[in-house]
N, C-alpha and C positions, 0 to 999 in steps of 0.2 A: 468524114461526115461533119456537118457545120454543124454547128449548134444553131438553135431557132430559139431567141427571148420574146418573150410573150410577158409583155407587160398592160397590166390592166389598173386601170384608172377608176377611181370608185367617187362617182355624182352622186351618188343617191344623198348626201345633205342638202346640195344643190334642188335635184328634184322637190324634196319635201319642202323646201323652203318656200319654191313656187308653188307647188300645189298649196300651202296654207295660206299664201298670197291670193289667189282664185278660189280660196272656198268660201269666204263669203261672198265673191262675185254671184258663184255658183250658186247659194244656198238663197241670195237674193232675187235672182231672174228665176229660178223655181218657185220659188216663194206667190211672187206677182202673176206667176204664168199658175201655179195653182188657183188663186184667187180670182182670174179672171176666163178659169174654167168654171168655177161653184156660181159667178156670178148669171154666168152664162147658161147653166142649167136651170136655175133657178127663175130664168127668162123662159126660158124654152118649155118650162114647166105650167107657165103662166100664173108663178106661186108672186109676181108684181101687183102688188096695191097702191102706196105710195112712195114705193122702191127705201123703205128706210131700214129691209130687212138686208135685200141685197147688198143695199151702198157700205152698210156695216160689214161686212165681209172684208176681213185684210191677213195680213202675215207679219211675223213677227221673227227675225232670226236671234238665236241665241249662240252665239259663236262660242259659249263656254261648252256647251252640248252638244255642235257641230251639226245644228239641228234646226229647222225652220217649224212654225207651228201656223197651220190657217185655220181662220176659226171666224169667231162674234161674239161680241159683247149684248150682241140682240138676245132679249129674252126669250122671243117665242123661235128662232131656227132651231131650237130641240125639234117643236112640233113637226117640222118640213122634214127634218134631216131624218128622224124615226119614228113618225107618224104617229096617230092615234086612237084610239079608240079599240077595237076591233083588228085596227092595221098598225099597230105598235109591235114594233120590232124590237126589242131591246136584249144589249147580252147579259142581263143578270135576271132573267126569267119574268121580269116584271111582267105582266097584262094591264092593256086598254079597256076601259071599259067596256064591257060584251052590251049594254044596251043603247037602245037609241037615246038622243038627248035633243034638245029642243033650245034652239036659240036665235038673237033677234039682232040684224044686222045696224048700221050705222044709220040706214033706211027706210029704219022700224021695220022691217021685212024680219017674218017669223022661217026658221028653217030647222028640217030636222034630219039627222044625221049617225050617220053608228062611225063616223071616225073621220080621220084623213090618211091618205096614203102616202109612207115617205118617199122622198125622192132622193135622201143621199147625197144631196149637192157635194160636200165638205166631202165625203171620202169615194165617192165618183171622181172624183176631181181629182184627189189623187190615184186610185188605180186606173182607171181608162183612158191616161193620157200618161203613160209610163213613155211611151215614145218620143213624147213633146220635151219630159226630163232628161231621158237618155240621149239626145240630140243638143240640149242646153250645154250639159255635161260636156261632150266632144270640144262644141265650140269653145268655152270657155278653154279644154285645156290645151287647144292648138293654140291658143293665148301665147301659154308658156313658152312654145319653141318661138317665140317672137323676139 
């Protein structure tokens, strides 16, 4: 009977080396592609005035944390993102004001109102486009066998 050697080879520093190579590719074309879904809600919403809420919308990768973060330095996308009034969603039990309120637009136009309803751009954007990151993901790591 022959003997059969079975030698095996161990890449895996290799691998890991690339893949830290491609993570922040990775973390940056996610990054963009999240921001430019919020932006797009945010459109779709008709929440556009003089787009200075939207255009503030970006990402930020922190490669210490292996982690990207999309967000705004805009004051009021709290309002949009968890809404107001009556329609305030928040997860630490807070409430909107339960009455109506009275206010006067840039137009001198008087209007009254029990809230705004959110629309979630910021974390829509990231859950309902899991597909659009898990496809980023592939491509980038066919990268590697390059």
């Amino acid at each position: 009977m022959a003997d059969i050697k079975i030698r095996i080879e161990d890449h895996s520093g290799d691998v890991l080396r690339k893949l830290e190579q491609r993570k922040t590719a990775i973390l940056e074309s996610c990054g963009q592609t999240a921001a430019k879904h919020a932006k797009n809600i945010i459109t779709r919403f008709s929440r556009v005035d003089t787009g200075a809420m939207r255009n503030s919308i970006n990402h930020q990768v922190q490669e210490s944390e292996s982690a990207v973060y999309v967000g705004s330095n805009n004051e009021y996308i709290q309002f949009h993102e968890y809404g107001t009034g009556i329609y305030l969603e928040s997860d630490d039990g807070r409430q909107g004001r339960q009455t109506p309120w009275r206010y006067q637009d840039r137009d001198g136009n008087w209007h009254t109102t029990r809230g705004m309803k959110p629309i979630h751009m910021l974390k829509n954007s990231l859950d309902h486009f899991q597909s659009d990151y898990k496809k980023i993901i592939k491509e980038e790591l066919k990268k590697m066998e390059e």
